[in-house]
KETORKE-691936 format. One record per residue (C-alpha): residue in one letter; x, z, y. Coordinates in steps of 0.25 Angstrom, whole numbers, padded with zeros to 4 digits, always signed. Each point is the difference from the previous one (the first is absolute). Layout:
! KETORKE-691936
AXZY
...
This chain:
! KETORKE-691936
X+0613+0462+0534
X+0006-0003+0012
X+0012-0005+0002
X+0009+0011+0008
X-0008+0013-0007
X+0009+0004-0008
X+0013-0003+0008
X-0008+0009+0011
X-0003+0010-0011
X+0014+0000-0002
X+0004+0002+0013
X-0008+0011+0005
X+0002+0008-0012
X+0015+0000+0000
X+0001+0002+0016
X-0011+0010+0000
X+0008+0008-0011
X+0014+0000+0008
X-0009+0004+0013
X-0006+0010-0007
X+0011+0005-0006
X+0007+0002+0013
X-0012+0007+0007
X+0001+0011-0013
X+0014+0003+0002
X-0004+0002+0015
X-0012+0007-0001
X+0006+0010-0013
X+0013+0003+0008
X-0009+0006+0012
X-0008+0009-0010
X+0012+0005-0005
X+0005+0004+0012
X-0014+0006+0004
X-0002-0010+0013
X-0014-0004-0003
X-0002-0001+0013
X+0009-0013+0002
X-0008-0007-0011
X-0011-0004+0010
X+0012-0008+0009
X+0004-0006-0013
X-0011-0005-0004
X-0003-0005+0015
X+0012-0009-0003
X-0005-0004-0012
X-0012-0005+0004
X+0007-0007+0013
X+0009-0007-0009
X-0013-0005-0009
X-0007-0004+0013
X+0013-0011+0006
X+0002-0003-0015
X-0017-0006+0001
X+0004-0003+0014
X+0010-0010-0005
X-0009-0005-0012
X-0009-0005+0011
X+0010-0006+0008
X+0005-0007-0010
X-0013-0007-0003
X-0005-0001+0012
X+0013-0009+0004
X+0000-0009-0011
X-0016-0001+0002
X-0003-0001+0014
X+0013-0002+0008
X+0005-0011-0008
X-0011-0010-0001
X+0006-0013-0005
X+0004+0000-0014
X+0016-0003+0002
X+0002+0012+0008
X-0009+0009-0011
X+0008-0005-0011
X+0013+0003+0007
X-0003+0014+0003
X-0004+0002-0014
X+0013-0004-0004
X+0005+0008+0007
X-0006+0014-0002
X+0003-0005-0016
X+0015+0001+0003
X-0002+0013+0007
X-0006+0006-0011
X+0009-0004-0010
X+0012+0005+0006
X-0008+0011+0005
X-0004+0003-0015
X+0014-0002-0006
X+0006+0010+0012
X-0009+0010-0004
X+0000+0000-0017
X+0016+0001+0002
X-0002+0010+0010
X-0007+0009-0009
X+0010-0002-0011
X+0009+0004+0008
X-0004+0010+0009
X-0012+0008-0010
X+0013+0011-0006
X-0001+0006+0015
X-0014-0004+0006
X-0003+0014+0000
X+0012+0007+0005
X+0000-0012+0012
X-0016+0002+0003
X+0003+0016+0000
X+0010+0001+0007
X-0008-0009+0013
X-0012+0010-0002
X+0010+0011+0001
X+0006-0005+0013
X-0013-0004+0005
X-0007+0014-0002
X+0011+0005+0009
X-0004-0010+0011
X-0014+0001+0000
X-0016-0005-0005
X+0003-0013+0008
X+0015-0003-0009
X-0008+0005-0013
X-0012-0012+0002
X+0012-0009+0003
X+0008+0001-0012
X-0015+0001-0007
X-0003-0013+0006
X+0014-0006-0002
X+0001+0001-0014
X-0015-0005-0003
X+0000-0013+0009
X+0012-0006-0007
X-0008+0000-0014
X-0014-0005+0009
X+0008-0011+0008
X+0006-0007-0014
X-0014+0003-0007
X-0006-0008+0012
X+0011-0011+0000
X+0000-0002-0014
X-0014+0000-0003
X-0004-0009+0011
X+0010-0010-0006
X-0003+0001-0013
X-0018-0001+0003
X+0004-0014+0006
X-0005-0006-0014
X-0013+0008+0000
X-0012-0008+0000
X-0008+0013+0008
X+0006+0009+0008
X-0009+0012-0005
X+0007+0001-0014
X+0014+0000+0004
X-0004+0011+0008
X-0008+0008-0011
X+0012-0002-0009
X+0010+0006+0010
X-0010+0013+0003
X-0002+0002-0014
X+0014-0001-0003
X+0002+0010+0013
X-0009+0009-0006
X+0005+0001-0014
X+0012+0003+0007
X-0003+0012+0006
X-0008+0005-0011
X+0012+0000-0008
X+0007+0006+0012
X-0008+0011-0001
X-0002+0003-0012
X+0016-0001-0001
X+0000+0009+0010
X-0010+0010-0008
X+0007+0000-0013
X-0012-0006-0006
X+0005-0013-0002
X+0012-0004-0007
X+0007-0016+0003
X+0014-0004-0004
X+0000-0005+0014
X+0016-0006-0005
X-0008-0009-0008
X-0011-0003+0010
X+0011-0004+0012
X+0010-0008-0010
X-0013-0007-0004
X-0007-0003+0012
X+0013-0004+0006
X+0002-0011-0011
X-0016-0003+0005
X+0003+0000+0014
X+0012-0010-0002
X-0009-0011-0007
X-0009+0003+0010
X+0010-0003+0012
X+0004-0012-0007
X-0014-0006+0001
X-0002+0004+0013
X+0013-0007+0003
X-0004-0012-0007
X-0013+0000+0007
X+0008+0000+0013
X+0009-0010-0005
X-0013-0009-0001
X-0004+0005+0014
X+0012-0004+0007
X-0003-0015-0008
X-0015+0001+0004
X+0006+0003+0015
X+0011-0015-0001
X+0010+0011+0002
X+0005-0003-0015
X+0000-0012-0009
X-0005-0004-0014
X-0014+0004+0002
X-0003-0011-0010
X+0010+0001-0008
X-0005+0009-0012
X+0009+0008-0010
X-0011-0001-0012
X-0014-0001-0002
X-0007+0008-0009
X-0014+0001+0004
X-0005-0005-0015
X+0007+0014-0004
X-0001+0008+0013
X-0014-0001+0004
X+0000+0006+0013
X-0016+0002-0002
X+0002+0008-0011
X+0000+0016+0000
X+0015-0001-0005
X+0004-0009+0009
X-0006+0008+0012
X+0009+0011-0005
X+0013-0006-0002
X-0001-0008+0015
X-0008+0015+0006
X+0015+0007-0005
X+0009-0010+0000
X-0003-0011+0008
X+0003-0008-0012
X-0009-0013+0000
X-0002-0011-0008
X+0007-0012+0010
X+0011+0006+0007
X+0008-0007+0009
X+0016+0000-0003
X+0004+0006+0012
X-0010+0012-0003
X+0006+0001-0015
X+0014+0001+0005
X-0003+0008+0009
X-0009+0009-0009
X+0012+0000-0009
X+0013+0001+0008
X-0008+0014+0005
X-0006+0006-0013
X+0013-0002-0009
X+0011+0006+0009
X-0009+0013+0005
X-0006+0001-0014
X+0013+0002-0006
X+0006+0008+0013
X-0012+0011-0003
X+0000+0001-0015
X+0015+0002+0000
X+0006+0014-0003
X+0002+0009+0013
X+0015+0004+0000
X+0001+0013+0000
X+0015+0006+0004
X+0007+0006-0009
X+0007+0012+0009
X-0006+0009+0010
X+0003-0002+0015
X+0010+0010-0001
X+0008-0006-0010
X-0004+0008-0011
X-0005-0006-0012
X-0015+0001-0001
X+0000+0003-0013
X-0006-0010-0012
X-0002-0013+0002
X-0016-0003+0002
X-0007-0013-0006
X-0003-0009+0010
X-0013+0000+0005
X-0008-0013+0004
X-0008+0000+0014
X-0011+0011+0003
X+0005+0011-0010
X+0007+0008+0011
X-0004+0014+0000
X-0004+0001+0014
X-0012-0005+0003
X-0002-0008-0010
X-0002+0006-0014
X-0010+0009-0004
X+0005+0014-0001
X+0007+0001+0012
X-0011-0007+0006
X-0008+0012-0004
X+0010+0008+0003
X+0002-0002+0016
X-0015-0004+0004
X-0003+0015-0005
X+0011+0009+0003
């Protein structure tokens, strides 16, 4: 197994499934209102957005293969996209939690304004709300295939997990598949911290690889008798979680200063108010709900609900 499939996995299948999920609410909102014809601009954006999300991957690689030929300046940039991602991955599982009650009314209400201006503003609000999900995808998959040992499977992983995105996408959209897409997005989010986390960490080890940082010697533990980093297990556990064997103490505190605090930040009970914006009470109180379980768009039945109606 190799080391970064299932973190790539991981990542296209959660990223495919919010960009999917956004496409459905765009394209279901123009059936309704019986403009099929916008749905051709709509998914010209679409595929534009997919085409400069590729187009970064490529850059990307192409800079830390070719432009950067000594080895200092490869590991610094590495480091450096790591960093990127992992804020750029924290950003966006908060963002989600935060924003998922009124994703629907926020991405309606563009289309709406954009159907008034024309095909050009329907393909740019298309394009808009794709190339966000395509430029963290690329970001975050290009710093966590660092540790890949080919560049082919990374890549296999991230398309399959693309594709079992849309096909959940679809047949969400369908009716003929049913997800609690709560669980799916609180879990993958507790995934996708562990996995920024060792992307970190494996920057942290760029950044000392590069001089930039101290302690390259200077090992936390060794437990390479226990963690065999041949073994299937230990290609899993570092493939996820960049968690390996002989980790430097920089790396550790690093891994650990991040996971704890965002870890317990996420998994901590959304505060819900407990009047109405007018001052009215808002009726009985609610049990808190952890991260992902908001209705909109992340649990199943309203899910169903707005991707058909």
């Amino acid at each position: 197994m190799d080391q970064a499939f299932l973190a790539s996995f991981l990542i296209g299948l959660r990223e495919g499934l919010e960009a999917t999920l956004v496409v459905s609410i765009l394209v279901a909102y123009l059936v309704k209102a019986g403009r099929q014809r916008q749905l051709l601009p709509l998914w010209a954006g679409v595929a534009a957005a997919v085409a400069l999300s590729v187009l970064f991957g490529a850059l990307l690689t192409y800079t830390g293969t070719s432009l950067l030929a000594d080895y200092r300046s490869r590991e610094l940039f590495e480091a450096i996209t790591s960093v990127l991602a992992v804020v750029l991955v924290t950003w966006m599982i908060f963002w989600m939690r935060r924003t998922a009650r009124r994703l629907k009314g926020e991405l309606t209400g563009q289309l709406e304004q954009a159907l008034g201006m024309g095909t050009l503003a329907v393909a740019g609000v298309a394009f808009l709300s794709v190339v966000r999900e395509g430029l963290e995808t690329t970001l975050l998959f290009y710093a966590a295939a660092q540790g890949a040992t080919t560049t082919s499977t990374p890549l296999i992983a991230i398309t399959a997990g693309v594709l079992t995105a849309v096909a959940i996408g679809s047949g969400l959209y369908a009716g003929a598949v049913r997800v609690d897409l709560s669980r799916f997005f609180t879990v993958s989010g507790v995934l996708l911290v562990l996995v920024a986390a060792g992307i970190l960490k494996y920057g942290v080890h760029d950044f000392q690889e590069a001089g930039v940082l101290p302690g390259l010697d200077t090992l936390a533990f060794d437990v390479s008798g226990v963690l065999d980093p041949a073994s299937w297990y230990g290609a899993a556990i570092a493939g996820m979680f960049n968690i390996t064997a002989a980790p430097t103490v920089l790396e550790t505190v690093a891994y650990v200063l991040y996971v704890v605090p965002v870890l317990a930040l996420f998994l901590w009970p959304a505060r819900r108010s407990s009047r109405t914006p007018s001052g009215t009470p808002a009726g009985p109180a609610r049990a808190p709900q952890t991260p992902g379980t908001e209705p909109d768009p992340t649990t199943q039945s309203e899910t169903a609900q707005h991707v058909r109606s």
